[in-house]
N, C-alpha and C positions, 0 to 999 in steps of 0.2 A: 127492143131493148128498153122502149122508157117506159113500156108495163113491165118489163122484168125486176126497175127500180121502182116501180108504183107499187108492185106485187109488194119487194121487199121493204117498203118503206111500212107499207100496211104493218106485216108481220111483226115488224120493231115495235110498233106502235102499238101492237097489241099485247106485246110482251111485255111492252112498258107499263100498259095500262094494268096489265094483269101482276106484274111486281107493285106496283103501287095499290093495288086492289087488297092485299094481305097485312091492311093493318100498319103500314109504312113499313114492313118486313120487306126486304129484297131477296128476289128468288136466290141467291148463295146463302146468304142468310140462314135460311129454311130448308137448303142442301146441306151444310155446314149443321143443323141442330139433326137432323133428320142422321147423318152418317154418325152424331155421338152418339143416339139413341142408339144404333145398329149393333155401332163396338161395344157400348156399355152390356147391350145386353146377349153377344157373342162371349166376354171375357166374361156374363154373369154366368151364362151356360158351362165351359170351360170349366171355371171352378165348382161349381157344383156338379158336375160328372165327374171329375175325378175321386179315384177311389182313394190314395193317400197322395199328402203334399210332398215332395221332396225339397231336399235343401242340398245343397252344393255335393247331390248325388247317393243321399243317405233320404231311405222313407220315414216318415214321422215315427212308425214304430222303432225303428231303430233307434233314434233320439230318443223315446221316451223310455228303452230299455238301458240307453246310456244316464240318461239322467237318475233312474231307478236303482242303478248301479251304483252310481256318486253320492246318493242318499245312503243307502246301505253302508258306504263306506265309509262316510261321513260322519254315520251315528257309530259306527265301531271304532270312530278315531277319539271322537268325543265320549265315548266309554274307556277307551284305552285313557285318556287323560283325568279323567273322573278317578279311574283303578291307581294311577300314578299320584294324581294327589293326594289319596286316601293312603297310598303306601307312604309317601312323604312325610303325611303327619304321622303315621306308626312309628318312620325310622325320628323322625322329631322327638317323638314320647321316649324311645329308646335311647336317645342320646340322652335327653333330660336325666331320666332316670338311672343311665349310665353315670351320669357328672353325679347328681345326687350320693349312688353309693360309694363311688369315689372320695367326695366330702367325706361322709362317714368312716370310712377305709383309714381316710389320713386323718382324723379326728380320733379315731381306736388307735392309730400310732401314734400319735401326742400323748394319748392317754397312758397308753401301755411305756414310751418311753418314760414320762414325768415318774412311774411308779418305777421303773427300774432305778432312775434315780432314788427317787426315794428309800428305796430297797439297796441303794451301795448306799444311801447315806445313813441307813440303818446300820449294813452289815460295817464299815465304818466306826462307825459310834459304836457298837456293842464289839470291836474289835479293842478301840482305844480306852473302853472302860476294860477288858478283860486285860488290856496292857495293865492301868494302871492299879486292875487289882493282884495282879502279878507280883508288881513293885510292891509295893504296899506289903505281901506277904512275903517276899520276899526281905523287906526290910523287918518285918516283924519276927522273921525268923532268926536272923541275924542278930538280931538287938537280945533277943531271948536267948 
């Protein structure tokens, strides 16, 4: 038994010495960098074998036919509002131009009413002069 503990006293001792031999690295240490190289370069292999990524069970093509999709429609919404604002200032010009011949409209009926006055107050006056040339021979017929 006390070379069994002589044996393993050795063994520690040389483990000890052989941890202390790497630089002041401790063999976990050097287990512990050794197992990150392992998985770094198992998940590097992983992703570069695979042929497409998937996302929450849709393959990248499919995303990229979706996204392709949302452009298209995107540029046809953005054409649709382009076509809607360009019809907006049309119906704009038409209003404008609507009010404008309106003005006009109701400016020919000022005009046209002022002259039908003007026109009774003609037919008027050449009524009351035909009165008073009436009278006039009238009286001169009388007198005579």
């Amino acid at each position: 038994m006390a070379m069994f503990l002589c044996i393993k006293r050795k063994v520690f001792m040389k483990l000890k010495r052989m941890g202390e031999g790497m630089n002041g690295y401790k063999k976990e240490d050097v287990l512990v960098v050794v197992f990150l190289i392992a998985f770094l370069i198992s998940v590097a292999f992983m992703c570069t074998s695979r042929n497409d990524v998937y996302d929450n069970g849709y393959r990248i093509n499919n995303v990229r036919d979706e996204l392709t999709n949302a452009q298209a429609a995107q540029r046809e919404e953005a054409s649709a509002i382009r076509e809607t604002k360009q019809s907006i200032g049309r119906s704009e010009a038409a209003v404008t131009n609507s009010e404008e011949r309106i003005e006009r409209s109701e400016q020919t009926n000022r005009e046209i009413a002022n002259v039908e006055r003007s026109d009774a107050e003609i037919i008027a006056e050449s009524q009351s002069i035909l009165a008073r040339v009436r009278e006039r021979t009238a009286t001169e017929d009388s007198q005579s």
